[in-house]
TORBA-912783 format. One line per 4 residues: number of its first residue (from 1); their letters; for each residue x, y, z of N, C-alpha, C. Coordinates in steps of 0.1 Angstrom, whole numbers, always signed. Example, Ala and Ser with C-alpha at 12.3 -4.5 7.8 and 13.67 -1.06 7.14 Angstrom:
BEGIN
1	AS	+132,-57,+78,+123,-45,+78,+132,-33,+78 ~ +128,-22,+71,+137,-11,+71,+129,+0,+79
END
This chain:
BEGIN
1	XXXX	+602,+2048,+1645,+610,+2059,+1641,+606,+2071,+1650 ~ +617,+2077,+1658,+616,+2086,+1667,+613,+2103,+1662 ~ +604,+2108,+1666,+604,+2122,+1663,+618,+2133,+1652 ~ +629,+2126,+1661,+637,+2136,+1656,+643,+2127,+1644
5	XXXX	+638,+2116,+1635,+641,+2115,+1625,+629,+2117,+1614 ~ +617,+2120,+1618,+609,+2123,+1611,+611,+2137,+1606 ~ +617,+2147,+1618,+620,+2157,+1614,+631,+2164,+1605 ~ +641,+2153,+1605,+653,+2152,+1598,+650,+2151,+1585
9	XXXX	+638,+2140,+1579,+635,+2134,+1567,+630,+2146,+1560 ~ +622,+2154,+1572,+611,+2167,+1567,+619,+2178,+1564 ~ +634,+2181,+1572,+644,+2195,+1573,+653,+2191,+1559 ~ +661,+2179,+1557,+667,+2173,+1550,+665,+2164,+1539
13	XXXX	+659,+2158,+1538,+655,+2147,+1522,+644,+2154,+1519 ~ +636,+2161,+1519,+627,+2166,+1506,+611,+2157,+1516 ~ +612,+2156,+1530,+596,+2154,+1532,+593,+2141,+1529 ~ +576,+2140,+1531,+570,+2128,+1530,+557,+2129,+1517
17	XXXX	+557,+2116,+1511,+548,+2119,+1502,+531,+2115,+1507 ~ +522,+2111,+1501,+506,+2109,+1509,+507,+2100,+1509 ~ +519,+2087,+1505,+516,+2075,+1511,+524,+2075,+1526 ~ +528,+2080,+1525,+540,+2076,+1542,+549,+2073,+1534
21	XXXX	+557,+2074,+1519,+569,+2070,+1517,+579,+2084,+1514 ~ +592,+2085,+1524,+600,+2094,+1519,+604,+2099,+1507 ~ +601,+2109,+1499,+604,+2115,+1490,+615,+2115,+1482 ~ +630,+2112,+1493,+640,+2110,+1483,+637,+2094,+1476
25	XXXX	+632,+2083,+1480,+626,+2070,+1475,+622,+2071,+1463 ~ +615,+2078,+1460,+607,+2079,+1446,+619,+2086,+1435 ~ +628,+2086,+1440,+635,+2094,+1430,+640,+2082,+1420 ~ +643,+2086,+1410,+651,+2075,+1399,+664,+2072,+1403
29	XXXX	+670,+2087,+1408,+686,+2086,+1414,+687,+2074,+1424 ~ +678,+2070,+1432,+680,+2065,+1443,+678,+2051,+1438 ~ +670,+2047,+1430,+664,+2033,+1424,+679,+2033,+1418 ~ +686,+2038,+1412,+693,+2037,+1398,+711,+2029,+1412
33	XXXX	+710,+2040,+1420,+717,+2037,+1429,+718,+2024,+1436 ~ +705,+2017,+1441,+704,+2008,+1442,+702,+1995,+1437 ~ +697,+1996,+1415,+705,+1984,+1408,+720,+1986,+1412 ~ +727,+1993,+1413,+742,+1996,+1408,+749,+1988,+1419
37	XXXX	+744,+1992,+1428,+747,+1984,+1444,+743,+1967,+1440 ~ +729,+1962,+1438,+731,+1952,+1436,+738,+1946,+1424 ~ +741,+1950,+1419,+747,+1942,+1402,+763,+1944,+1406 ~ +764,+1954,+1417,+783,+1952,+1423,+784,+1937,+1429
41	XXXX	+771,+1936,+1438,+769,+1927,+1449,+772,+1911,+1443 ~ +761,+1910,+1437,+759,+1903,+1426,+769,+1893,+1417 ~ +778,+1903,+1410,+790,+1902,+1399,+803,+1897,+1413 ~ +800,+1905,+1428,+813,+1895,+1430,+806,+1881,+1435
45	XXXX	+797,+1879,+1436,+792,+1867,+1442,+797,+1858,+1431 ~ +792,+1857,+1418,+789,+1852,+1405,+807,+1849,+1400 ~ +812,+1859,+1397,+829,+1858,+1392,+842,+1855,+1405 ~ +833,+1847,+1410,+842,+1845,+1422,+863,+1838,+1415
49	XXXX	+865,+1842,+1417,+882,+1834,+1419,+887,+1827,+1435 ~ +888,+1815,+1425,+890,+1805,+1440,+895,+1792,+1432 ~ +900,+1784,+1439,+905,+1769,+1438,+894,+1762,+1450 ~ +891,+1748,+1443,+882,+1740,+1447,+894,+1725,+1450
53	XXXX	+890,+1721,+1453,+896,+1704,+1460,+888,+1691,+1464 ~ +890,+1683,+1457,+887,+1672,+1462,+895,+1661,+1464 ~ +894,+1653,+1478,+905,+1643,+1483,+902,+1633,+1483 ~ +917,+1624,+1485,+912,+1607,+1487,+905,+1608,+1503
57	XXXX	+907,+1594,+1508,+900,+1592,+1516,+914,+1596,+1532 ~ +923,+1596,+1527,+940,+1596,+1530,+941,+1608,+1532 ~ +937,+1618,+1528,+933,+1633,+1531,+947,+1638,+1516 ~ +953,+1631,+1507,+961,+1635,+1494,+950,+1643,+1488
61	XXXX	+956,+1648,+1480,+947,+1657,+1471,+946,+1647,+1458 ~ +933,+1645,+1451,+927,+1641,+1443,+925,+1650,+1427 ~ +918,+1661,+1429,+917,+1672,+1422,+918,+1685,+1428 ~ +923,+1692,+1416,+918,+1706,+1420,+915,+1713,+1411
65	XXXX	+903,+1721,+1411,+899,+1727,+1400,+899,+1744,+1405 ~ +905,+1753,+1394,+903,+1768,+1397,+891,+1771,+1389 ~ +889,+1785,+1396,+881,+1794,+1388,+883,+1808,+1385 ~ +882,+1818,+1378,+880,+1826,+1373,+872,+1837,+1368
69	XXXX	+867,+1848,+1377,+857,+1850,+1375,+841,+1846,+1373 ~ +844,+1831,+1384,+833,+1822,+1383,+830,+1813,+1374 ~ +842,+1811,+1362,+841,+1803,+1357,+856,+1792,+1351 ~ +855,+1780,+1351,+865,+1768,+1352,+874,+1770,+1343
73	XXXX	+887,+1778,+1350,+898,+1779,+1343,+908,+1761,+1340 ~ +911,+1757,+1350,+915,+1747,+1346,+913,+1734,+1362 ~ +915,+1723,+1354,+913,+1710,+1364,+926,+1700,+1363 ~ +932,+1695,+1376,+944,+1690,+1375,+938,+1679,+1381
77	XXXX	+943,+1666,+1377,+938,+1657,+1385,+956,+1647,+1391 ~ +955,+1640,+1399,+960,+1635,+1406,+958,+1619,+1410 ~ +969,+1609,+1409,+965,+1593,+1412,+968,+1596,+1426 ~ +963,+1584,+1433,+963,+1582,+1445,+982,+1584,+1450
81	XXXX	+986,+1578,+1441,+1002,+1580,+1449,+1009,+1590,+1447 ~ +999,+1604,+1443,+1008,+1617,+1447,+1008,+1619,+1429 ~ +1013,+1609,+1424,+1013,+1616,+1407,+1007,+1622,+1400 ~ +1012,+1631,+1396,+998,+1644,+1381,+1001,+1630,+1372
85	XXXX	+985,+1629,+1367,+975,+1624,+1360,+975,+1627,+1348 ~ +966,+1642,+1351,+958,+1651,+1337,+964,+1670,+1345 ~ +962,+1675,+1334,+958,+1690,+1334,+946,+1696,+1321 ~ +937,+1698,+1328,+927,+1703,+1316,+932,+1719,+1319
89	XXXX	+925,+1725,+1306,+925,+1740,+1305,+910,+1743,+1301 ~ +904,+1755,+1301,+895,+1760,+1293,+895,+1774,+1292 ~ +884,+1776,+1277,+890,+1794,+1278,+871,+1796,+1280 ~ +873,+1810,+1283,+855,+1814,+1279,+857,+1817,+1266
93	XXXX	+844,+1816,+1257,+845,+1821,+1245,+836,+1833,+1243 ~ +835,+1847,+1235,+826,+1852,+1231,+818,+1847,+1222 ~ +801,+1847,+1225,+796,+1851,+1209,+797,+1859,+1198 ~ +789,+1861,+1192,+788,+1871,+1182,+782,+1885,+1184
97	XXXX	+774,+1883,+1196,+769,+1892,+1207,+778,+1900,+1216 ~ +790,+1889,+1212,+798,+1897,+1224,+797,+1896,+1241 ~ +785,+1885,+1242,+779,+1881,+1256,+788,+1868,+1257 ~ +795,+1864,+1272,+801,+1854,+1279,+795,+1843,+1275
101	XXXX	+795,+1826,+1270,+789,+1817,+1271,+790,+1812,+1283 ~ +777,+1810,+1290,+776,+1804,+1302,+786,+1791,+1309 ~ +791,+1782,+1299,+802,+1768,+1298,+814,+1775,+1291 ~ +825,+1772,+1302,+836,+1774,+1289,+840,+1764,+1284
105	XXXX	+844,+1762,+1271,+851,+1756,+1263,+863,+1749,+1264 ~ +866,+1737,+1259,+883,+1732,+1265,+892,+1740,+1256 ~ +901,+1743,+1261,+914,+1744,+1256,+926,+1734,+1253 ~ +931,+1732,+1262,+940,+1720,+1258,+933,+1712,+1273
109	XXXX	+941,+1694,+1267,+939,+1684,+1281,+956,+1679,+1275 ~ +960,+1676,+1288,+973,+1671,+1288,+972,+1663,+1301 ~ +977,+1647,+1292,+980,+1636,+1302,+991,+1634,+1303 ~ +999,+1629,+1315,+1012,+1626,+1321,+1013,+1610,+1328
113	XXXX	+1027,+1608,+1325,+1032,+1596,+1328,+1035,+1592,+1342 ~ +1035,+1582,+1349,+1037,+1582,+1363,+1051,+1590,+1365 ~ +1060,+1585,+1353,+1076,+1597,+1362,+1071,+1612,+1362 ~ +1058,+1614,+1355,+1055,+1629,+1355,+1059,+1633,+1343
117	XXXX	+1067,+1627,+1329,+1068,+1636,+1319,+1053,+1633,+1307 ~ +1055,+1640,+1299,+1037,+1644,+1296,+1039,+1633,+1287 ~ +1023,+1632,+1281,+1022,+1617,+1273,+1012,+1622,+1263 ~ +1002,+1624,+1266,+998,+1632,+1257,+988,+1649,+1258
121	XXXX	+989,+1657,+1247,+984,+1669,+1249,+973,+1671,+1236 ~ +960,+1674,+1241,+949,+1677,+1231,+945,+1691,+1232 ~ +949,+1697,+1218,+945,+1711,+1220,+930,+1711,+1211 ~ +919,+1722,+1218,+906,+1720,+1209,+902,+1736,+1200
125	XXXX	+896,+1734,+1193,+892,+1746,+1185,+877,+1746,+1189 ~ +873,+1756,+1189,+856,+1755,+1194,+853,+1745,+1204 ~ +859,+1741,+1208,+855,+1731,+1217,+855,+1715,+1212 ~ +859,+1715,+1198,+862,+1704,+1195,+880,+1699,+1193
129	XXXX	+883,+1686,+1191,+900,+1681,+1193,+902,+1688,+1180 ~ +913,+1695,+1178,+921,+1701,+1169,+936,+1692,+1169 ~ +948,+1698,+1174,+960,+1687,+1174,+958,+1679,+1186 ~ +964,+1674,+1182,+969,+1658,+1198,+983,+1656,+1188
133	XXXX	+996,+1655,+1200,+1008,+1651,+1199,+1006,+1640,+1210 ~ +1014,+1629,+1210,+1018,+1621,+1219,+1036,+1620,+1218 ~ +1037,+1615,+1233,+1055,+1613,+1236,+1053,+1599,+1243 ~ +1065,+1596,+1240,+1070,+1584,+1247,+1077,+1587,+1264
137	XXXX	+1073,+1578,+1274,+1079,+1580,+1285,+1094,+1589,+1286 ~ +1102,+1588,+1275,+1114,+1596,+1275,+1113,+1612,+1272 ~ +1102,+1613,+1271,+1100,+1624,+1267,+1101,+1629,+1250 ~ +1106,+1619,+1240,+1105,+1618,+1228,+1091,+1624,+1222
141	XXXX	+1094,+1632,+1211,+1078,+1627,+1203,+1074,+1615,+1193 ~ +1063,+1608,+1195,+1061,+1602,+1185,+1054,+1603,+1178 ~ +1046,+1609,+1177,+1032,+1615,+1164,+1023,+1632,+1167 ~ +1015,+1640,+1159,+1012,+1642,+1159,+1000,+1643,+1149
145	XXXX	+992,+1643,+1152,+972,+1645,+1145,+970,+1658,+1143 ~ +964,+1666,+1132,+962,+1670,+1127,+945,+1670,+1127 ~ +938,+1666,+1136,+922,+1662,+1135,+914,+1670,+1123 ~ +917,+1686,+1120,+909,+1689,+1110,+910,+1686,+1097
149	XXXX	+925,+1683,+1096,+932,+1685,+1079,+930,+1666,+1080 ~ +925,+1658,+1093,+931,+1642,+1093,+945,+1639,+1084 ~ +953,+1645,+1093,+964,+1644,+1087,+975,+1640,+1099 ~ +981,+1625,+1101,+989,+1626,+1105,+1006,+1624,+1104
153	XXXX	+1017,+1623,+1113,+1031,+1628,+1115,+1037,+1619,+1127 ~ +1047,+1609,+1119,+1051,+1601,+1128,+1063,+1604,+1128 ~ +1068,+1599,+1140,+1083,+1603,+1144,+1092,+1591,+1148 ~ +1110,+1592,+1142,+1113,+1578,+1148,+1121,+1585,+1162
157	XXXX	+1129,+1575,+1167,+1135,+1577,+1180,+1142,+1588,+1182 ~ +1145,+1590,+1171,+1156,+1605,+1168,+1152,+1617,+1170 ~ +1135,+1615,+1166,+1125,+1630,+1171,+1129,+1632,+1151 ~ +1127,+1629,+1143,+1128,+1630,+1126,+1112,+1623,+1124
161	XXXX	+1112,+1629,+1112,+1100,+1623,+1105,+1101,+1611,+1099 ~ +1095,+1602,+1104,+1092,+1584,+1099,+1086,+1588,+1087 ~ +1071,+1590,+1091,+1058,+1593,+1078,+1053,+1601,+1077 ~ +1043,+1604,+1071,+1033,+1610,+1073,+1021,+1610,+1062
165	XXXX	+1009,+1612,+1064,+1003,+1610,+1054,+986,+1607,+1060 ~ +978,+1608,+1049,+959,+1613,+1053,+958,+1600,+1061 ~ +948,+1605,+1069,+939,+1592,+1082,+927,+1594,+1084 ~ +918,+1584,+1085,+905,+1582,+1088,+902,+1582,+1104
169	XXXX	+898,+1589,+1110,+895,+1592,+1122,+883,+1587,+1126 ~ +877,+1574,+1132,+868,+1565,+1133,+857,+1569,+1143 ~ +862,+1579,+1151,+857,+1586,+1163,+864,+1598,+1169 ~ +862,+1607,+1162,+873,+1622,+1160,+869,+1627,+1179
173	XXXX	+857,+1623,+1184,+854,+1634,+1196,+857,+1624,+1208 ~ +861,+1614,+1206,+860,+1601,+1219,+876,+1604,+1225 ~ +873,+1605,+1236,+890,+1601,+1243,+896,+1590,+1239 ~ +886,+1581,+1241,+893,+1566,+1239,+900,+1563,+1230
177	XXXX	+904,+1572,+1223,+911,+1572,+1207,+924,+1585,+1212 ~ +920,+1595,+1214,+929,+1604,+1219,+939,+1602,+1231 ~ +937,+1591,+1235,+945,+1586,+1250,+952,+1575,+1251 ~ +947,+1568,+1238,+953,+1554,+1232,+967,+1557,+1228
181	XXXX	+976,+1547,+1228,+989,+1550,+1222,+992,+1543,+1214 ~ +983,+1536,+1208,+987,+1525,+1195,+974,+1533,+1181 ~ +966,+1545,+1190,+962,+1547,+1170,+950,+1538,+1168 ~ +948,+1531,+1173,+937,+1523,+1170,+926,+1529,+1162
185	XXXX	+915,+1543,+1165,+907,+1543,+1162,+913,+1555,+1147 ~ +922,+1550,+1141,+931,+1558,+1132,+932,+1550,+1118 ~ +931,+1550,+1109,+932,+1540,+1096,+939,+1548,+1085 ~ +945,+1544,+1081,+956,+1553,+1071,+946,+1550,+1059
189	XXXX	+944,+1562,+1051,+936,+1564,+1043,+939,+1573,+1034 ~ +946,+1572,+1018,+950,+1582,+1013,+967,+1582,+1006 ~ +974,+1591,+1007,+986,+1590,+999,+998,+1594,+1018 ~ +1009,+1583,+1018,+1012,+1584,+1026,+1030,+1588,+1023
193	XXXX	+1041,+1593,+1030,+1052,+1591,+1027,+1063,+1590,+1037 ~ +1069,+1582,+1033,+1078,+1572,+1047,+1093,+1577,+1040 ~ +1100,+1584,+1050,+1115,+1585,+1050,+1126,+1571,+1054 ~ +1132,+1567,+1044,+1140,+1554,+1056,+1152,+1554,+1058
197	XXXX	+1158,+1545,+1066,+1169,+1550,+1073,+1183,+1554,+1063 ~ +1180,+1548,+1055,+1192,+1548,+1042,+1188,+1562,+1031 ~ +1178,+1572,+1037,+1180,+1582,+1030,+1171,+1584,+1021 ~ +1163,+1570,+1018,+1153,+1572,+1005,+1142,+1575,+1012
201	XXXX	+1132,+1577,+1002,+1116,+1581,+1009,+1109,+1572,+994 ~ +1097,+1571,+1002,+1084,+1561,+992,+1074,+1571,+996 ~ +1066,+1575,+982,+1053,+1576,+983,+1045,+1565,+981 ~ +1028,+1564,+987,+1022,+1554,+989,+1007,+1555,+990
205	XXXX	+1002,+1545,+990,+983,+1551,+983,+979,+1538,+997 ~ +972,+1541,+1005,+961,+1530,+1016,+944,+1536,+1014 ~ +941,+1523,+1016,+929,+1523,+1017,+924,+1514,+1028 ~ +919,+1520,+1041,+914,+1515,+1054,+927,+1505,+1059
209	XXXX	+938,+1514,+1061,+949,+1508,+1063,+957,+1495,+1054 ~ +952,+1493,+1047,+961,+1488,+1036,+971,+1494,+1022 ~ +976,+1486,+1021,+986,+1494,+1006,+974,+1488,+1000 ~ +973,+1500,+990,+970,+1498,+975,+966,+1506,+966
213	XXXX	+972,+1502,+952,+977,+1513,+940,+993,+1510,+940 ~ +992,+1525,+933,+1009,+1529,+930,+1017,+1530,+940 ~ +1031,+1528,+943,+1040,+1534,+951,+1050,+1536,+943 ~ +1056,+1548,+946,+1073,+1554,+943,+1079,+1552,+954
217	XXXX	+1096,+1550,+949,+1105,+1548,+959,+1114,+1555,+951 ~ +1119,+1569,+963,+1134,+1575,+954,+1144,+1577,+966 ~ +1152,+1579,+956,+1170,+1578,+964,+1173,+1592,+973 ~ +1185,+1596,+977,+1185,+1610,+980,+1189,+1618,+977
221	XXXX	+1187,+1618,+961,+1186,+1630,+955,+1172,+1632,+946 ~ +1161,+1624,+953,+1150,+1623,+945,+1146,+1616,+929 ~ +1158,+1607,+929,+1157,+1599,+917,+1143,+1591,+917 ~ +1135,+1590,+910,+1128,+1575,+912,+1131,+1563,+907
225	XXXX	+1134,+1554,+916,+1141,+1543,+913,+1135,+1528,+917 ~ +1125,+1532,+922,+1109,+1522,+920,+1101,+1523,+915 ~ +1087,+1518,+910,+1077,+1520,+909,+1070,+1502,+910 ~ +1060,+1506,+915,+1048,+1491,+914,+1035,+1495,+921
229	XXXX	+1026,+1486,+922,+1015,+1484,+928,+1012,+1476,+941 ~ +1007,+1478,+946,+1002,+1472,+956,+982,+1468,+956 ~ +980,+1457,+960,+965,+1455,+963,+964,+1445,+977 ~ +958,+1451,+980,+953,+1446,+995,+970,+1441,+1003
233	XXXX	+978,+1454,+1002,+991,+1448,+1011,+1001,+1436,+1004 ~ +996,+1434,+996,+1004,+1426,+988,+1005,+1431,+972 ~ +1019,+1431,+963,+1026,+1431,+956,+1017,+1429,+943 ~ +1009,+1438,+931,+1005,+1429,+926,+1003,+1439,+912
237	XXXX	+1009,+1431,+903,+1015,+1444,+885,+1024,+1440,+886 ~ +1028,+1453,+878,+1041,+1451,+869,+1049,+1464,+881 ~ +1063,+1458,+882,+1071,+1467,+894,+1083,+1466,+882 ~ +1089,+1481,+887,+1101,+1484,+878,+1109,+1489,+882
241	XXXX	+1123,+1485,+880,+1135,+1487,+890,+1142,+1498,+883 ~ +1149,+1511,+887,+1154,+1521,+876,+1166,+1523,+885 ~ +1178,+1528,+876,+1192,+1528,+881,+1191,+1543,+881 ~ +1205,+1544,+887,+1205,+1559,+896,+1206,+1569,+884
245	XXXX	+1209,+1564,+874,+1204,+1576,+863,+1186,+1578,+854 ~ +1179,+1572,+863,+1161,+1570,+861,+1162,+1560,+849 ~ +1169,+1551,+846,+1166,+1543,+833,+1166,+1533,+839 ~ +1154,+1523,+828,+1148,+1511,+835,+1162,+1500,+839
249	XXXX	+1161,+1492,+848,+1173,+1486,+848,+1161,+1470,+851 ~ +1154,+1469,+859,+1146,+1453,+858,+1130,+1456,+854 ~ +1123,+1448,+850,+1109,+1450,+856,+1104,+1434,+860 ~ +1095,+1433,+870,+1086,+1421,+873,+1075,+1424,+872
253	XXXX	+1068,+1410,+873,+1054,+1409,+872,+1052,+1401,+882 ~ +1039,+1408,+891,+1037,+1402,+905,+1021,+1399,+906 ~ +1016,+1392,+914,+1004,+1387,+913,+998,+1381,+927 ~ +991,+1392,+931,+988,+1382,+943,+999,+1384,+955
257	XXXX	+1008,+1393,+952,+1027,+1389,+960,+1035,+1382,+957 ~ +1029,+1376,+946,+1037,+1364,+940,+1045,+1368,+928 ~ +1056,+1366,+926,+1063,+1368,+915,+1061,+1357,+902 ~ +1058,+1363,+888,+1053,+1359,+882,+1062,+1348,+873
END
């Protein structure tokens, strides 16, 4: 340091203290100044916004994942022949603190069909599966899940309600159930009810995917104009046939499925 800044430090900043350190240094202002500077510095390093990529070997794009103030807004993935795959989402959550959680949380994941129309969509609550809808290649719906109430909603070709009715969720957090399109890890469990094509609807009792118990069958004006039992999927009591003004019109006795 040359003369004429020693003298500058001595005319202008307030001197030198007995260590050799400049007097404006010791101030708080100056410290306070310099967190502020680094925690600017810092915060854009950390909350960066940007898109990330990874490719085949073919130089296509594979993924891409953004970010968001440094943290994973969403990830698109990509098959080798150009086709969207997946789109994940995620949100950040606050605590109760009101402090950022370090990981964000998913939001929805949505899978797509090679023509590109969607197939299925899993939206999450806290980070766990809340609904899943699935469609059929035409873009139809055919079901939707209900994961917290385990309640599902089937649909026929028309986009109308088939069923619906309680389910046993075998593995509520696994993809391998959420990606499946036959339900597999799903067991009808509970009171179910099926619309059919002639207008009537049946209530119904399963247990681990079987009928059993009571079922009603009514007309469309809500007559009941069935009643019987079922055990293990087959036919088994006293079943009673009622005419369109609710009076008994047959009854059987069934056993086994067998008519008595």
């Amino acid at each position: 340091m040359g003369d004429s800044d020693w003298d500058f430090i001595n005319d202008h900043m307030g001197g030198w203290d007995s260590d050799g350190m400049p007097n404006f240094m010791n101030s708080e202002a100056f410290y306070a100044d310099q967190r502020k500077l680094y925690k600017t510095h810092s915060s854009q390093h950390i909350k960066a916004n940007r898109t990330d990529q990874v490719l085949y070997e073919d130089g296509s794009l594979k993924t891409e994942n953004t970010y968001f103030n440094g943290f994973l807004k969403s990830s698109t993935g990509y098959a080798a022949s150009g086709n969207l795959e997946y789109i994940f989402s995620y949100q950040q959550i606050n605590n109760h603190n009101n402090s950022t959680n370090s990981q964000p949380d998913k939001e929805k994941d949505t899978y797509f069909y090679e023509g590109g129309s969607k197939r299925i969509e899993i939206n999450y609550l806290e980070g766990k599966q809340n609904l899943i809808s699935w469609w059929n290649q035409y873009g139809e719906l055919k079901s939707k899940l209900d994961c917290i109430k385990e309640l599902q909603t089937i649909y026929d070709e028309n986009g109308l309600k088939a069923s619906k009715g309680q389910v046993s969720i075998v593995d509520q957090y696994s993809l391998d159930f959420a990606i499946s399109d036959d339900y597999t890890n799903l067991k009808k469990n509970g009171e179910w009810i099926t619309w059919h094509d002639n207008g009537w609807w049946s209530k119904e009792n399963y247990v681990n995917n079987n009928l059993n118990g009571v079922f009603y069958r009514f007309d469309l004006i809500d007559v009941l104009r069935e009643k019987g039992e079922f055990k293990n999927n087959k036919m088994h009591g006293t079943r009673i046939i009622f005419d369109k003004n609710g009076q008994v019109e047959k009854e059987e006795v069934y056993k086994d499925g067998i008519l008595k």
